[in-house]
VOVO-452345 format. One record per residue (C-alpha): y negated, z negated, x; residue in three letters. Coordinates in Angstrom, 1 decimal. Last residue first. Layout:
Y, Z, X, res
Y, Z, X, ala
...
//
This chain:
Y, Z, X, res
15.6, 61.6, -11.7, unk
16.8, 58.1, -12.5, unk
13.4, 57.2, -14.0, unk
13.0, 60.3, -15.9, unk
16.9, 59.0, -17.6, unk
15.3, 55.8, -18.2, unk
12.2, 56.7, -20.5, unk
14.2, 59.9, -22.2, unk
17.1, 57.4, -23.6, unk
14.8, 54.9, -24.2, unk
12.9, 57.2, -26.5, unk
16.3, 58.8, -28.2, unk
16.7, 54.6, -28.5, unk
13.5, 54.2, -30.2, unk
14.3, 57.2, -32.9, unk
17.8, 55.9, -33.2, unk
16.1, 52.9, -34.8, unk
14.1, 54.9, -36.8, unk
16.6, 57.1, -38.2, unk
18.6, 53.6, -39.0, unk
21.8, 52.3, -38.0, unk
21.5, 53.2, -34.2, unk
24.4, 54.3, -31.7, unk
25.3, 53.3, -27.8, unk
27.0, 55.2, -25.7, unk
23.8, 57.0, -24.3, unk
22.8, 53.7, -23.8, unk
25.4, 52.4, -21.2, unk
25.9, 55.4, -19.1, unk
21.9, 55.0, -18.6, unk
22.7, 51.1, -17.3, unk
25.6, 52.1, -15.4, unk
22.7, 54.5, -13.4, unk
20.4, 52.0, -13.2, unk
22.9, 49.8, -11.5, unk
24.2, 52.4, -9.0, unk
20.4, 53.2, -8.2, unk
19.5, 49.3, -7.9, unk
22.2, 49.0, -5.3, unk
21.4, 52.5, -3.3, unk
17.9, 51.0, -3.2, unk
18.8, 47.9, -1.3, unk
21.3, 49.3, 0.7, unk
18.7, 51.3, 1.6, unk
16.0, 48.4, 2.3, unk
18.9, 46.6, 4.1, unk
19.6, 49.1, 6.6, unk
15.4, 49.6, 7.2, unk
15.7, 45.9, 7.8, unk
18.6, 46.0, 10.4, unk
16.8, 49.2, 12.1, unk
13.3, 46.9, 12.5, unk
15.0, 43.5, 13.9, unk
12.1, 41.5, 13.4, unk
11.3, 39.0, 16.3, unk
11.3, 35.4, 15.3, unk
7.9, 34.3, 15.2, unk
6.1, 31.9, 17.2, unk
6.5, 28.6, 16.7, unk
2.8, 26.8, 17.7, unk
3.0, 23.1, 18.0, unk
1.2, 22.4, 20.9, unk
0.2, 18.9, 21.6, unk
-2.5, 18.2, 23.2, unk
-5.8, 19.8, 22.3, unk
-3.9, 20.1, 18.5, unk
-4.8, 16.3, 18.7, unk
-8.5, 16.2, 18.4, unk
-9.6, 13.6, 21.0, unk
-12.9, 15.1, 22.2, unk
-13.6, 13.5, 25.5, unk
-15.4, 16.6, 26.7, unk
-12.0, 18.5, 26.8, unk
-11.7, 18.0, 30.6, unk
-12.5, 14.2, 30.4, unk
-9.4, 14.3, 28.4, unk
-7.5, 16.0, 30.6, unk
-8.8, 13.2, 33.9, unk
-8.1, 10.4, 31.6, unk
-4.5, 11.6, 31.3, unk
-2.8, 13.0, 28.1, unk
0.4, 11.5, 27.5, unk
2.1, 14.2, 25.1, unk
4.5, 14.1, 21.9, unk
5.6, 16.3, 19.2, unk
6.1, 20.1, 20.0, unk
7.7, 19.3, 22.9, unk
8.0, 15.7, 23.4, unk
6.1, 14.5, 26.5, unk
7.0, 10.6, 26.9, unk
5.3, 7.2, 25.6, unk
9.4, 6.2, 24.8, unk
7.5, 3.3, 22.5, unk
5.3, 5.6, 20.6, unk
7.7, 8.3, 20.2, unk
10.1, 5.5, 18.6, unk
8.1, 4.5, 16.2, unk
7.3, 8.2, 14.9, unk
11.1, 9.1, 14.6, unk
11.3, 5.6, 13.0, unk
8.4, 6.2, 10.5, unk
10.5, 9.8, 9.6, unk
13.7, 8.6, 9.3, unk
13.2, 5.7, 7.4, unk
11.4, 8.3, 4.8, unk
8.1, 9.2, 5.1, unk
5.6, 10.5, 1.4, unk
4.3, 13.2, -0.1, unk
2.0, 12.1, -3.0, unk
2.5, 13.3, -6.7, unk
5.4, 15.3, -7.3, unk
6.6, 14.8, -3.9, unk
7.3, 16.3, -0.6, unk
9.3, 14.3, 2.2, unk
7.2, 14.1, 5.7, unk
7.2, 14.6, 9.3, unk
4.7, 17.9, 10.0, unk
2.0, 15.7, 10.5, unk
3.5, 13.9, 13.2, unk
1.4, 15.1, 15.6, unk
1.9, 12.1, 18.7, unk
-0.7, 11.8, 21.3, unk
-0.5, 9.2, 23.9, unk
-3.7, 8.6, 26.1, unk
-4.2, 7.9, 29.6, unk
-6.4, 4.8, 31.0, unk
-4.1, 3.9, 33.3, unk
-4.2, 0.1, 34.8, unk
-1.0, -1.0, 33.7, unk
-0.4, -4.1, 35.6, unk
-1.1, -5.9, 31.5, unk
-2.5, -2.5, 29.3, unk
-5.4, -4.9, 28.4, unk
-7.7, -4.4, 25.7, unk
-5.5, -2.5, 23.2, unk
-6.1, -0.3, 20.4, unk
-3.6, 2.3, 18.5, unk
-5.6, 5.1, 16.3, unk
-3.4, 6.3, 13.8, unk
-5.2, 9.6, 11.9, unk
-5.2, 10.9, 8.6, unk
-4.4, 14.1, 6.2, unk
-6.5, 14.9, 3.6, unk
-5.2, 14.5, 0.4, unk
-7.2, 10.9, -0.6, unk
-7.5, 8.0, -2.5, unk
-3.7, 7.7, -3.2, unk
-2.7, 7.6, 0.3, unk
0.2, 10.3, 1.9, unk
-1.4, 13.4, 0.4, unk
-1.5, 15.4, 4.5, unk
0.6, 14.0, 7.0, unk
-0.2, 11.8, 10.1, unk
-1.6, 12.4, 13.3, unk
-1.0, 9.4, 16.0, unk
-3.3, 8.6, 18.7, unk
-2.4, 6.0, 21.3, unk
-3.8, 3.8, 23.5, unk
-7.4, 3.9, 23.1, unk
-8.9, 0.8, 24.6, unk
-8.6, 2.4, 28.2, unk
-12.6, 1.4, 28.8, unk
-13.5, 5.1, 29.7, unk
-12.1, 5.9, 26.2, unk
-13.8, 3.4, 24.3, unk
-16.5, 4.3, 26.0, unk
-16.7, 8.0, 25.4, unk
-15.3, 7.3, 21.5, unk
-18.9, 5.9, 20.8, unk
-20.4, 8.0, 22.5, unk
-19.0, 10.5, 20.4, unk
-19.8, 8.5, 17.7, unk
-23.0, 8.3, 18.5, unk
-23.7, 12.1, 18.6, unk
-20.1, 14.3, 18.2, unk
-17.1, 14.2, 15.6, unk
-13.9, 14.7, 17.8, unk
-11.0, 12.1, 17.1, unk
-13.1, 10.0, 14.6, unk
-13.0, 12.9, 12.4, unk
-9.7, 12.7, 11.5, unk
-10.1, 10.2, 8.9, unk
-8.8, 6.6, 10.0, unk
-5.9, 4.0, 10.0, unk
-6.6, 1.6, 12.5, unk
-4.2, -0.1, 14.5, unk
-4.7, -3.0, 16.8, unk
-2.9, -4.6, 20.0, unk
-3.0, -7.7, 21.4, unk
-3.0, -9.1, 24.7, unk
-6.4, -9.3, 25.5, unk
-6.6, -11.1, 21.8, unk
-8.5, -8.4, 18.7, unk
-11.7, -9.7, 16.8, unk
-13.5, -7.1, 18.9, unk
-11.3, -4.5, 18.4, unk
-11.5, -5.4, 14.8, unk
-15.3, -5.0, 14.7, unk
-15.4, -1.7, 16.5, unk
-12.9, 0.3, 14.4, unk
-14.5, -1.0, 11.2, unk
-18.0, 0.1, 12.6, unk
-16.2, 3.3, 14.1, unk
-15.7, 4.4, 10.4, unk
-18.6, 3.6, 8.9, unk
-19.7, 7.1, 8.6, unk
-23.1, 7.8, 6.7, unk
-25.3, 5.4, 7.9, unk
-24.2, 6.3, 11.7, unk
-22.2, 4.2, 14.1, unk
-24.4, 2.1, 16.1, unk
-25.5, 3.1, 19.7, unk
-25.5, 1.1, 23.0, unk
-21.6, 0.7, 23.1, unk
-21.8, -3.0, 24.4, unk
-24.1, -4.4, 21.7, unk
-21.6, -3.7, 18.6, unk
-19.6, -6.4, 18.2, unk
-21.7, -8.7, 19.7, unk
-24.4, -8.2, 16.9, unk
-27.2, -7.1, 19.5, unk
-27.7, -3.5, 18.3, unk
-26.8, -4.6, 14.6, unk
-30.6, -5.6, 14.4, unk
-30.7, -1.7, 13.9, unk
-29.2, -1.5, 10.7, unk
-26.4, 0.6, 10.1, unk
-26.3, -0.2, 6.8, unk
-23.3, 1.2, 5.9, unk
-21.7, 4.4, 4.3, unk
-17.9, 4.9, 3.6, unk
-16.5, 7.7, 5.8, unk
-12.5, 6.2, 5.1, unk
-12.3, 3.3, 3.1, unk
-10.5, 1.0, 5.7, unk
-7.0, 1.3, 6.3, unk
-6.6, -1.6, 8.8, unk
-4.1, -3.6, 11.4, unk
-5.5, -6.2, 13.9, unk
-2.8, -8.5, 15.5, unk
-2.8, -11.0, 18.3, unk
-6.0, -11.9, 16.9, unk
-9.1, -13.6, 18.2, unk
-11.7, -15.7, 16.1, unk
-9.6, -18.3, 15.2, unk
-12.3, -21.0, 13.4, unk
-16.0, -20.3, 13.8, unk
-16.7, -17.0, 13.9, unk
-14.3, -15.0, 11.5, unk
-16.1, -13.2, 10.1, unk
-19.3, -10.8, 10.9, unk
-21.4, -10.0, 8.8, unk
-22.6, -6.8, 6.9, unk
-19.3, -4.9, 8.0, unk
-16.9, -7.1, 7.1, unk
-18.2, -7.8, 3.4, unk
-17.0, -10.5, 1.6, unk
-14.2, -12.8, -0.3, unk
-12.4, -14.6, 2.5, unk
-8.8, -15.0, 3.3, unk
-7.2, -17.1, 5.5, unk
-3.8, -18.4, 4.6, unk
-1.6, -19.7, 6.4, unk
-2.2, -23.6, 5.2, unk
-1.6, -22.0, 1.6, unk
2.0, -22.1, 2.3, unk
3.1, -18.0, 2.3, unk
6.0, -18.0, -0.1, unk
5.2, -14.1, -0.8, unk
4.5, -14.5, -4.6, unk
1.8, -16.9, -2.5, unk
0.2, -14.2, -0.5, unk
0.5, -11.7, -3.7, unk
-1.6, -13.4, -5.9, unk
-4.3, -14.1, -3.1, unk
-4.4, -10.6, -2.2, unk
-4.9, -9.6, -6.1, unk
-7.5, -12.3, -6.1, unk
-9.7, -10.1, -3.3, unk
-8.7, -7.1, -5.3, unk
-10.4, -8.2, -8.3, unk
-13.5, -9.3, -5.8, unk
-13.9, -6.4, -4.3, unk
-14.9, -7.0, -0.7, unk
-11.7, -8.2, 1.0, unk
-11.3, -10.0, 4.1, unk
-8.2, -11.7, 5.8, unk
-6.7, -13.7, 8.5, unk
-3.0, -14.5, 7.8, unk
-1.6, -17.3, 10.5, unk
2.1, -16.5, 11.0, unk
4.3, -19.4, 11.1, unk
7.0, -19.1, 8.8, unk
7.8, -15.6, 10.3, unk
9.2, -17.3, 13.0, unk
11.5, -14.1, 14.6, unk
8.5, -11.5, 13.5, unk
9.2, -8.6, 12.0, unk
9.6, -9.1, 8.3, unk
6.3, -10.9, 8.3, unk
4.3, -7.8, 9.6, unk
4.4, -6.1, 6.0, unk
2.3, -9.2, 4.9, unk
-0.9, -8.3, 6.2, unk
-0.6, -4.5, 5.6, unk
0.7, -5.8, 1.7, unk
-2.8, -7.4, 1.6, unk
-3.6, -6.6, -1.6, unk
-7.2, -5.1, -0.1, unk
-6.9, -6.5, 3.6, unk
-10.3, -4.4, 5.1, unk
-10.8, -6.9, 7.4, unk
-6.7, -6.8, 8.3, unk
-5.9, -10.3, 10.8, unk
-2.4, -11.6, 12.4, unk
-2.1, -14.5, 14.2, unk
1.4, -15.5, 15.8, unk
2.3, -18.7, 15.8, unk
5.5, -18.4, 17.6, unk
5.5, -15.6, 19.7, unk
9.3, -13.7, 19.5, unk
7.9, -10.5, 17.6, unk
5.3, -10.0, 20.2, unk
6.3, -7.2, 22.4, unk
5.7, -4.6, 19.4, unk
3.7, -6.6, 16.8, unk
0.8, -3.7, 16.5, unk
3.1, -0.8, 16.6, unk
6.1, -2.1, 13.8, unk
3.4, -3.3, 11.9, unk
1.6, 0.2, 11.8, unk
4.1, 2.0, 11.0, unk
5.7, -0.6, 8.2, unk
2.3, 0.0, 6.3, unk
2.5, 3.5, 6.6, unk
5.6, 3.5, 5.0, unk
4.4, 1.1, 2.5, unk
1.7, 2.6, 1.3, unk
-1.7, 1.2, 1.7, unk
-3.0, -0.4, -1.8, unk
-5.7, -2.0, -3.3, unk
-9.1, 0.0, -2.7, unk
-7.5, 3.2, -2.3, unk
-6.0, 2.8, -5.5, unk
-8.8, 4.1, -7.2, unk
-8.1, 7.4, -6.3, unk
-4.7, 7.6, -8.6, unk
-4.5, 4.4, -10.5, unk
-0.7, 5.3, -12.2, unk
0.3, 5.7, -8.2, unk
-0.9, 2.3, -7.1, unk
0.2, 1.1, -10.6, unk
3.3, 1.7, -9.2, unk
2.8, 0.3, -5.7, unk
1.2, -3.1, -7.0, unk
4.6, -3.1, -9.2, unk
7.0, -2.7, -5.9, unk
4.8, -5.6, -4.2, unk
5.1, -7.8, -6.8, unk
8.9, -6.9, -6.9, unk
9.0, -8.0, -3.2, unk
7.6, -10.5, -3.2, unk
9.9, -11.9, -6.1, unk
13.3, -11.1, -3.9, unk
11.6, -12.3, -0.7, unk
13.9, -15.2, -0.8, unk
15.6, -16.4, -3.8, unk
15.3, -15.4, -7.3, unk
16.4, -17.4, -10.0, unk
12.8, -19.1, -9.9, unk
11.6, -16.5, -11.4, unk
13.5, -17.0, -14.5, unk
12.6, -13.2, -16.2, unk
12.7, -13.0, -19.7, unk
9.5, -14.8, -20.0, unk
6.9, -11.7, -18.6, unk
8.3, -10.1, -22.2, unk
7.6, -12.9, -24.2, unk
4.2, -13.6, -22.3, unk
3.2, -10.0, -22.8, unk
3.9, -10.2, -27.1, unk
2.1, -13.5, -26.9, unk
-1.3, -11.6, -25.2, unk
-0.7, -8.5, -27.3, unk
-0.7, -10.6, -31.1, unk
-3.6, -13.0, -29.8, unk
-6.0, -9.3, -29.3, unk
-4.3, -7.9, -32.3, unk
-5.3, -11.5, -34.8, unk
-8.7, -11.8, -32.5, unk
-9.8, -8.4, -33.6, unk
-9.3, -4.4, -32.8, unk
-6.8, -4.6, -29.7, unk
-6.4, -5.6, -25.7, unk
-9.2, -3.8, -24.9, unk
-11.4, -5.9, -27.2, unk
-10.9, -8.8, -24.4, unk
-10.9, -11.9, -25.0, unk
-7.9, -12.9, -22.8, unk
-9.8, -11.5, -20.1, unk
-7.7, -11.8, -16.6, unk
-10.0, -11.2, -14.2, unk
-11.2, -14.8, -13.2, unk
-7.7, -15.4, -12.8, unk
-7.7, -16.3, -9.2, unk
-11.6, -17.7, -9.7, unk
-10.8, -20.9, -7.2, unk
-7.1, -21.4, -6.5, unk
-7.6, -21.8, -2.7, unk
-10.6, -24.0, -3.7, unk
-8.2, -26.3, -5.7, unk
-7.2, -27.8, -8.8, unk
-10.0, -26.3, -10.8, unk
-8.4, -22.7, -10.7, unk
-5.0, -24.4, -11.9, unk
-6.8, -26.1, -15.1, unk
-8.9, -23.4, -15.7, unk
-6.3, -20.9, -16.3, unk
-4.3, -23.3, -18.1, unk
-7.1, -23.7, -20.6, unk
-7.0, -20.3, -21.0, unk
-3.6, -20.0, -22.2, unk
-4.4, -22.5, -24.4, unk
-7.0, -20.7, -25.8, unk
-5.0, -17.3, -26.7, unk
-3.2, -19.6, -29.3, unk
0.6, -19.2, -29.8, unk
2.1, -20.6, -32.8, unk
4.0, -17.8, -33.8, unk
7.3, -19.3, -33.0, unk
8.0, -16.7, -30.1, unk
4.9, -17.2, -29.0, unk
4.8, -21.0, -28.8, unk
7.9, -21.2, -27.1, unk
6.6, -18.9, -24.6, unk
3.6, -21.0, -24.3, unk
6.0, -24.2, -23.6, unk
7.9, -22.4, -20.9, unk
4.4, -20.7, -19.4, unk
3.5, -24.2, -18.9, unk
0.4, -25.4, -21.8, unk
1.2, -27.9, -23.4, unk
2.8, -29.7, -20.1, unk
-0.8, -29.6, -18.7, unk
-0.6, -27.8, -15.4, unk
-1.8, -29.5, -12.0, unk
-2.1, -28.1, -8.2, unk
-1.7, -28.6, -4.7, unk
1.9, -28.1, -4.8, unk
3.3, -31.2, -3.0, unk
0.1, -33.5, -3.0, unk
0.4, -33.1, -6.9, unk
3.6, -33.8, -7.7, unk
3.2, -37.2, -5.5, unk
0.1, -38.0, -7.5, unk
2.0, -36.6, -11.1, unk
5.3, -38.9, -9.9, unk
2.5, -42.3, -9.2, unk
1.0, -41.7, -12.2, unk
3.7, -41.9, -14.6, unk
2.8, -40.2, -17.8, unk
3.6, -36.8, -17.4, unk
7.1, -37.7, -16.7, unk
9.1, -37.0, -20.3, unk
6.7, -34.0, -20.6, unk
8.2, -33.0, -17.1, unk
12.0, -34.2, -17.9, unk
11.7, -31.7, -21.3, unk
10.0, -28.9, -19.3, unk
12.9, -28.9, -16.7, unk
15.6, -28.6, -19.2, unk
13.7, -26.1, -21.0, unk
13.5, -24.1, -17.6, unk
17.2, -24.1, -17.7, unk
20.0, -25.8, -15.7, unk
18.1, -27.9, -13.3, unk
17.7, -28.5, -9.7, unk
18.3, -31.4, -7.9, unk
16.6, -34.7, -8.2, unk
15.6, -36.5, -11.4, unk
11.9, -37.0, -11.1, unk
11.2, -35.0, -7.5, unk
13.8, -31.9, -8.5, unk
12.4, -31.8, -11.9, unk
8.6, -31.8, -11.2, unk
9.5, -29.1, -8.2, unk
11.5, -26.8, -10.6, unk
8.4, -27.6, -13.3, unk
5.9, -27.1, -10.8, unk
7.5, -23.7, -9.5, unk
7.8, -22.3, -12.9, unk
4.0, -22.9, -14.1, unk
2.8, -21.5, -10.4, unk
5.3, -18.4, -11.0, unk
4.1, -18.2, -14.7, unk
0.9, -17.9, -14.1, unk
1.6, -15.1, -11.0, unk
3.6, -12.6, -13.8, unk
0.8, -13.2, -15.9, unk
-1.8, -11.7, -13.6, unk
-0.1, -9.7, -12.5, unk
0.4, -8.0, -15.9, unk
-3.5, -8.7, -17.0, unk
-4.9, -7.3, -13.3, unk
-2.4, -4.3, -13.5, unk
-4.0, -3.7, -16.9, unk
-7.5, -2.4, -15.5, unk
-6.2, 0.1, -12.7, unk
-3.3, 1.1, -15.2, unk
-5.9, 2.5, -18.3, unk
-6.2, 0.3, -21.2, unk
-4.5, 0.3, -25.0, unk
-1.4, 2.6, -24.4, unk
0.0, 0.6, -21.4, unk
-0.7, -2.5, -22.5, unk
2.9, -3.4, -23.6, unk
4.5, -1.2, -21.6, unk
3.2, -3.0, -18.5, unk
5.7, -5.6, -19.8, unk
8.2, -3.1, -18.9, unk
7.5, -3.5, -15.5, unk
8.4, -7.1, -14.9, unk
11.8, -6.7, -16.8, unk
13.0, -3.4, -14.7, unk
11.5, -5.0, -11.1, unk
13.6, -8.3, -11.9, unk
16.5, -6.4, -13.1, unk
15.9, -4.1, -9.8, unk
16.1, -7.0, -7.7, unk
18.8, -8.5, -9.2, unk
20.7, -5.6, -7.9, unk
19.7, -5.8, -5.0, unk
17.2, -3.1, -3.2, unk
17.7, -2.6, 0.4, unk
15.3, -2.8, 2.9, unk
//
């Protein structure tokens, strides 16, 4: 997608307020205080463009035009009840991020009023419940005393001010939300890998799991491992009604849980959409009582995390048909199992997983036996090494689907894409090129030499059901044969040419004088070192 120029004003602006915090906290704990502003002041700006538009119609000039008619309106009730039903929540006009911003730049500003804000949109709603719960404006990180601490809050709410986020239309602000959860992404390092999928990989796997169901209109998509949910959302941009995708969600960190939140509204997704919980996927199952199938599953899960692996888990019905759990110390198949069971007959799901899963033995073997006498396991893609933040090794796509439709095969398509990347300082990462080289593969399902092959049932029985991709596609080069006189031509040319250079070099000293009897001295030695090297 290209990158407008408002765009990158809006990116520039939003991300220089993390210069502001920057030297007082590391990223993974001021990211919650940058985004967190950036989303107040979306909420605060949207109520005042929708106050306006509903009290004097049509859209006004400046946000201080807006603020004016809502402090001029705050006391019908009749225009706050209406206001209210439209964006589900209420802000004092005291305390808008217009009116704060005032406040700051007039040294007025009190950190309390902020806070009240806070409240008042968290108590509006249970959507909005705890969404800045991380956001501690009382915090000794953010300086030495209440004076700093108020001084690095006002200073952030100037900066966050410049932009009019309302000037932005479409995915414009999404976007930039998305853009900073990247970068701090990379600032975090390892700890990222409880936020953030790349977006490469993230448009991979959307463009696999909505394949053939871009044109259904309701369309339910569902991550249990959603962390920001920029996997959820990355499957907006390819559906024809967008508008009416259903997010299903689960996050277990609670930080990242709001981050999600944040980001599903900075997306325009209307709160109806939205299903996300705050909880663990693998200790209970959810959903179960509303939309329990998906048309789409997509995950990166932490990779080999340990579980419970209880035995009661042997009749959870996620489990119960594969006769053994996943071990303590691998998780792995138990996210792989639970969203293939939350996943439509006509679905499909992607998982993104350590490469283990492809040949690790004992339950999990059994595990993958099953799957594979089943046909689940559609396709296995091998991606490159450093891609995530939480990890160097390289990773594994595994495609799901319960029904192939007339198709009754049960073979399996193997892509090694590992070679298919862009080196970086940091992470290597795939260019257009690369995820549509990979997208493509998947849909052609043909040998590609060196690349691609469909492995039947009956191959990988052969190989003991062991899915490790190097089985099946071969992508040894061998060596281009030496031409042994052309080398020994080159190694006398070679020598001939640092002879004749030598050799100018020699003429060169002995031409050459000193000023003092020790100088000429050295050179005499020179003289003697070089001309036993030419002999």
């Amino acid at each position: 997608m290209a990158i407008t120029e408002n765009s990158k004003e809006l990116r520039q602006i939003l991300w220089a307020g993390a210069d502001i915090l920057r030297s007082k906290m590391d990223a993974n704990e001021y990211k919650d205080y940058l985004l967190g502003f950036v989303f107040y002041k979306y909420l605060s700006d949207k109520l005042l463009m929708e106050a306006y538009d509903l009290y004097e119609g049509g859209k006004p000039h400046t946000m201080a035009e807006a603020q004016r008619v809502y402090e001029e309106a705050h006391d019908d009730a009749v225009f706050l009840q209406e206001l209210r039903e439209k964006i589900r929540y209420s802000i004092q006009p005291d305390v808008t991020y217009t009116k704060l911003a005032d406040k700051a730049e007039n040294n007025t500003f009190q950190r309390e009023d902020l806070q009240r804000g806070f409240n008042e949109i968290q108590e509006s709603d249970p959507i909005f419940d705890k969404l800045f719960a991380d956001v501690d404006l009382y915090s000794p990180r953010l300086g030495t005393g209440d004076l700093k601490q108020s001084q690095t809050v006002a200073e952030l709410l100037k900066k966050i001010n410049e932009a009019n986020l309302m000037d932005y239309s479409g995915d414009v602000l999404g976007d930039a939300y998305e853009y900073m959860i990247g970068q701090f992404a990379s600032e975090t390092g390892k700890k990222a890998g409880e936020f953030y999928t790349p977006k490469a990989v993230s448009e991979i796997l959307a463009k696999i799991t909505i394949s053939s169901q871009e044109n259904v209109t309701g369309l339910t998509v569902y991550d249990p491992a959603m962390g920001s949910a920029s996997l959820l959302l990355s499957l907006k941009q390819y559906s024809k009604y967008p508008d009416f995708i259903q997010y299903y969600g689960q996050e277990l960190m609670t930080s990242t849980y709001n981050l999600a939140r944040m980001n599903m509204f900075l997306h325009g997704i209307n709160p109806s959409n939205q299903h996300l919980r705050n909880g663990d996927t693998l200790d209970k199952d959810w959903p179960t009582d509303e939309e329990t199938m998906f048309h789409c599953v997509v995950m990166n899960p932490p990779y080999s995390q340990k579980w419970t692996a209880n035995p009661g888990f042997l009749t959870d019905s996620r489990f119960s048909d594969y006769g053994v759990l996943p071990p303590k110390s691998k998780a792995d198949y138990a996210f792989l199992l639970h969203g293939y069971y939350h996943l439509k007959n006509t679905g499909t799901m992607a998982i993104v997983l350590p490469h283990g899963v492809l040949f690790r033995g004992a339950a999990e073997g059994k595990i993958r036996r099953k799957l594979l006498e089943l046909g689940a396991i559609y396709a296995v893609i091998g991606l490159p090494a450093n891609l995530f933040y939480n990890t160097s090794i390289p990773t594994t796509i595994v495609v799901l689907k319960k029904s192939r439709g007339e198709d009754m095969s049960r073979d399996v398509l193997f892509i090694d894409a590992s070679k298919e990347f862009e080196r970086g300082k940091k992470q290597n990462t795939l260019t257009e090129e690369h995820i549509n080289a990979i997208v493509d593969m998947y849909h052609n399902r043909k040998d590609v030499d060196k690349h691609a092959h469909v492995a039947t049932f009956e191959e990988i029985e052969q190989n003991d059901f062991n899915l490790n991709i190097p089985r099946y596609v071969d992508t040894f080069e061998e060596e281009p044969e030496i031409d042994l006189g052309a080398a020994a031509a080159e190694i006398i040319q070679t020598d001939k040419e640092i002879a004749e250079a030598e050799s100018e070099l020699l003429k060169g000293l002995r031409e050459l004088t000193a000023s003092t009897p020790e100088g000429q001295a050295g050179l005499e030695q020179l003289l003697a070192l070089f001309s036993k090297e030419a002999e």
